[in-house]
C-alpha positions in Angstrom: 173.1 96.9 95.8 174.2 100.0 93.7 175.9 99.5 90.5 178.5 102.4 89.1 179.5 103.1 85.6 182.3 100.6 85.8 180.8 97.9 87.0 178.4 98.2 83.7 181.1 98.6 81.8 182.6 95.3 82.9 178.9 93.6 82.8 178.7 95.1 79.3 182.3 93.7 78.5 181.5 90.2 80.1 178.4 90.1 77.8 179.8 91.4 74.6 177.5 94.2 74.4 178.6 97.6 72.9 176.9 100.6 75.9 176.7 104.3 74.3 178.4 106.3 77.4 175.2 108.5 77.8 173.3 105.3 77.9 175.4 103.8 81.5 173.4 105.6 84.0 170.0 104.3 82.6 171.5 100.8 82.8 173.1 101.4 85.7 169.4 102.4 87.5 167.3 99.5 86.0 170.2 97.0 86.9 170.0 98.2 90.5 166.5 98.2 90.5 166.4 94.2 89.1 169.3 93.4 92.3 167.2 95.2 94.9 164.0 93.0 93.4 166.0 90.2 93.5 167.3 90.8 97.0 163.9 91.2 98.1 162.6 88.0 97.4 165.7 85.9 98.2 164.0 87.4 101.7 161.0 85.7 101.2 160.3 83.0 104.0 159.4 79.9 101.7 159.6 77.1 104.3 156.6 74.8 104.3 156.0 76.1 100.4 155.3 73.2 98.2 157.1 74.0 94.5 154.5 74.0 91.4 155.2 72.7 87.8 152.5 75.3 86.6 151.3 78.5 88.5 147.4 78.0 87.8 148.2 73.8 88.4 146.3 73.9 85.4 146.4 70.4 83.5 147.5 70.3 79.9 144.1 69.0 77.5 144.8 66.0 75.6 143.0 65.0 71.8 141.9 62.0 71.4 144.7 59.1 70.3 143.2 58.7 66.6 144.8 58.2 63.2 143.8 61.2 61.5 146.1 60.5 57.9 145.9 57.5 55.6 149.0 55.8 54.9 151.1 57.0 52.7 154.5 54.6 52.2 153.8 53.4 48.6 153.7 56.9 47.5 156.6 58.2 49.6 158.9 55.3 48.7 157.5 56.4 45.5 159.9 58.6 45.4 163.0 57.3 46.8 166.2 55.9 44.7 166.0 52.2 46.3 163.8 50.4 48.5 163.0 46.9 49.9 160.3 45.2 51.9 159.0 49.0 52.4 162.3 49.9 53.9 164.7 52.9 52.0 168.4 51.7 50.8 171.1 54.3 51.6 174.8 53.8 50.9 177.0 52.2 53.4 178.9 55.1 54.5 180.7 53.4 57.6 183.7 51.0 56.3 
């Protein structure tokens, strides 16, 4: 598929991107390029192809469930303007 200099101009316009004119042909070339790619593969026979979550089916390593910090409410409550039975007070804000 071969792109002209308007048809970039009305990609660049559909984008909101600002294209120097000397600058079109470039984009023009690497956009045709990318369709032809594209093209290609939509060619590709994929029947009988399983689809994969990860390319290497790799499997993601997990750390061990542990607590690793000491509690901290006192101190963070500490802090707040109001609490009770270790929950924080806000102001109703919903009539």
């Amino acid at each position: 598929m071969e792109l002209g200099p308007k048809d970039i101009e009305k990609i660049a316009h559909l984008a909101r991107l600002r294209i120097e004119e000397g600058d079109i042909p470039a984009y023009a070339d690497n956009l045709t390029h990318i369709l032809d790619l594209v093209e290609q593969m939509n060619g590709v026979d994929t029947d009988g192809v399983a689809p994969m979550a990860h390319p290497q089916d790799a499997s993601q390593r997990l750390r061990p469930d542990v607590v690793t910090e000491e509690n901290q409410r006192d101190h963070f409550q500490g802090n707040a303007p109001a609490t009770e039975a270790g929950l924080y007070l806000v102001p109703k804000v919903i009539e």
